[in-house]
N, C-alpha and C positions, 0 to 999 in steps of 0.2 A: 150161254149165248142163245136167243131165241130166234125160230125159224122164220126166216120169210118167205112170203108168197107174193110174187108179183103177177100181173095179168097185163101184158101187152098187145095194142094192137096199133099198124098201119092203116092206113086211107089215102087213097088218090081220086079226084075228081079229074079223072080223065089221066091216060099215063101216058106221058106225063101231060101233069095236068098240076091245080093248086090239090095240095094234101095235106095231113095231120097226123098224129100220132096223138095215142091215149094212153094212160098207164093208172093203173089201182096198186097199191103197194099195200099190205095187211103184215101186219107183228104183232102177235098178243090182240089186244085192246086197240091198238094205233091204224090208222086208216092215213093213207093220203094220194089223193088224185094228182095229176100232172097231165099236160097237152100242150102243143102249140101246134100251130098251122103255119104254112110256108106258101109262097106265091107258085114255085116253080119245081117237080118234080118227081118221083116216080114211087108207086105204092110199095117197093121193095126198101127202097132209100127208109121208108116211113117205118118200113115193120121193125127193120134193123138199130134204125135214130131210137125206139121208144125201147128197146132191150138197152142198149147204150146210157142213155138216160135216167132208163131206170135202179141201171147198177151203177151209176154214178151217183144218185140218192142216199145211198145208203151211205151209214154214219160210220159203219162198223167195220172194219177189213176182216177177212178170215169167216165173214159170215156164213150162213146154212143158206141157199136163195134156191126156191124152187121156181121157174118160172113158166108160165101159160100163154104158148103164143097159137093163134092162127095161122101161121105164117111156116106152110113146109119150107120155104128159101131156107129161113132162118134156122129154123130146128132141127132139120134132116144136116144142112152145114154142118151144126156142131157136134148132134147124135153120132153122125156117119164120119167124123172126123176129118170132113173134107179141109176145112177152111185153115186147119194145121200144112197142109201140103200145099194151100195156095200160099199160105206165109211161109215156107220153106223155099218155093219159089217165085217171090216176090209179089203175090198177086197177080203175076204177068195174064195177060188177058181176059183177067176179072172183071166182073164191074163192082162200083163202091167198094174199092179197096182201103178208102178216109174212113170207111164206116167199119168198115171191118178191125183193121188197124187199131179204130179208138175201141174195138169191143174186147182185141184182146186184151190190151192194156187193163181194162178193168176186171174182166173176167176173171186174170190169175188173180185177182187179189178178195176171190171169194171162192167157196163153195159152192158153184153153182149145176144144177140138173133144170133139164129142161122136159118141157111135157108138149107135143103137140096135142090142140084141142078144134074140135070144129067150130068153124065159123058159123058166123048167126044159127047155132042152134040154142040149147037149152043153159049154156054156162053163162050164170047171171052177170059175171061180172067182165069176161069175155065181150058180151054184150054192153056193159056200161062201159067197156075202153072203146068201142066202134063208135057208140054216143060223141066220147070225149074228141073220138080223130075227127070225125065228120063237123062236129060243131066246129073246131077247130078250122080246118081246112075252109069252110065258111066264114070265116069270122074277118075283123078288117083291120086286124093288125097282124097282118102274115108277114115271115121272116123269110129274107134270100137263103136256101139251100145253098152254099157256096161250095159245096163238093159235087152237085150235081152241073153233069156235063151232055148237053146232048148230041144225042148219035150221028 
């Protein structure tokens, strides 16, 4: 079974504000981009929707999925094991606990490690998912976030 590499990133034009997410997915030979932009929402909402997403892409359950986010929320959650104890107890005073929920659900159904990496520095492709979020989030067919609730 061959390894994948994803690269995700969130974007928020203001938080909340309109945002996007971007994703690079690489296997072998295979390359494929993904984005979309939303009217209403929060840059955390965005980091978490493009890991979400992105492990719903894949074709293959039981996969190798290394993934590359900016996003300490995300990373440090699942490094540090926290977001196991917030699903033990219910999410209860979590925020994006829709986004969470949908990431275990897919999660167990790969091998997935997670890498944080810095933001807008030198990871080329780190950089082309910020491209993807921000075009996105700009763009004029933006989608209702219907998980996102505000404070």
């Amino acid at each position: 079974m061959p390894d994948i590499t994803i690269y995700t990133d969130g974007s928020s034009l203001g938080n909340p504000g309109k945002g996007g997410y971007g994703i690079v997915l690489l296997s072998g030979p295979h390359r494929k981009e993904l984005s979309a932009g939303y009217r209403l929402t929060t840059n955390n909402r965005m980091e978490l929707l493009a890991v979400c997403v992105a492990l719903e892409a894949l074709k293959v359950e039981g996969s190798n999925v290394t993934i590359y986010s900016d996003s300490k929320y995300v990373v440090e959650a699942i490094n540090q094991r926290w977001v196991f104890g917030w699903e033990r107890k219910g999410f209860a005073g979590k925020k994006n606990p829709d986004l969470w929920m949908r990431f275990l659900r897919i999660y167990r159904r790969h091998n997935v490690r997670f890498v944080w990496v810095k933001g807008h520095a030198s990871t080329v492709e780190n950089n082309r998912c910020d491209e993807l979020a921000v075009a996105a989030a700009n763009g004029t067919m933006l989608l209702e976030d219907t998980g996102y609730t505000p404070e």
